[in-house]
C-alpha positions in Angstrom: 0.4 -7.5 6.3 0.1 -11.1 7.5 1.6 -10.6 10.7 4.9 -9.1 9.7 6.2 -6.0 11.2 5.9 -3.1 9.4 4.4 0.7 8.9 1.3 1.4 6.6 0.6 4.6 5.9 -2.4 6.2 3.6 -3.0 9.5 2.6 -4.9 11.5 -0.2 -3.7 14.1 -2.4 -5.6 16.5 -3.9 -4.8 18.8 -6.6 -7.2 21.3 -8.2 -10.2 18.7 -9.0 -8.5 16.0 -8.8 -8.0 13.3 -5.7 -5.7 10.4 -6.1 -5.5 8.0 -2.7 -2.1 7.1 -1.9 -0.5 3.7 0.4 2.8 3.0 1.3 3.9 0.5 3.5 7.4 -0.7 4.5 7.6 -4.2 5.9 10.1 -6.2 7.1 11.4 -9.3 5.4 14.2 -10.1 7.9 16.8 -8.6 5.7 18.9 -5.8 6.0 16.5 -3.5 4.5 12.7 -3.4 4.7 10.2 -3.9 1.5 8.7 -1.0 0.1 5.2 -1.5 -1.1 3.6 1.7 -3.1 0.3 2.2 -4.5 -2.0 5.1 -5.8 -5.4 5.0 -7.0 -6.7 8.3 -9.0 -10.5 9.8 -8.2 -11.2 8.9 -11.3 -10.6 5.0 -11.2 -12.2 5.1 -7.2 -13.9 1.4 -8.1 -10.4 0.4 -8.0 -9.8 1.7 -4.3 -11.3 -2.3 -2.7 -8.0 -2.9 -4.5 -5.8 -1.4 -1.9 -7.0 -3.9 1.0 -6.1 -6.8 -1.2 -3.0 -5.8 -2.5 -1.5 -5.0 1.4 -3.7 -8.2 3.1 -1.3 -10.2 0.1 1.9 -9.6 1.4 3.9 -12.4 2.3 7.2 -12.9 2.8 9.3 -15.5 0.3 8.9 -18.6 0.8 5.6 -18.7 2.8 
């Protein structure tokens, strides 16, 4: 998360047939409360799962 602190976490959910991938990360901005950054990618759209590194490797805080 370009060097700021924070907590990633991943996980999958399955349900019946059906996987989704799940990522939630909370990062701190250097306010009083942390960023909450959420995403989910279903089985079914898996070609979207590169997705997830580029999304979370983007996070910056304002301003830089």
């Amino acid at each position: 998360m370009n060097g700021l602190p924070g907590q990633l976490a991943a996980y999958e959910i399955t349900s019946g047939d059906s996987k989704t991938t799940m990522v939630v990360a909370a990062v701190s901005t250097g306010a009083d409360l942390p960023s909450i950054v959420y995403m989910s990618v279903p089985d079914s759209k898996k070609e979207l799962l590169p997705d997830i590194n580029t999304v979370f490797k983007s996070i910056r805080a304002a301003g830089q």
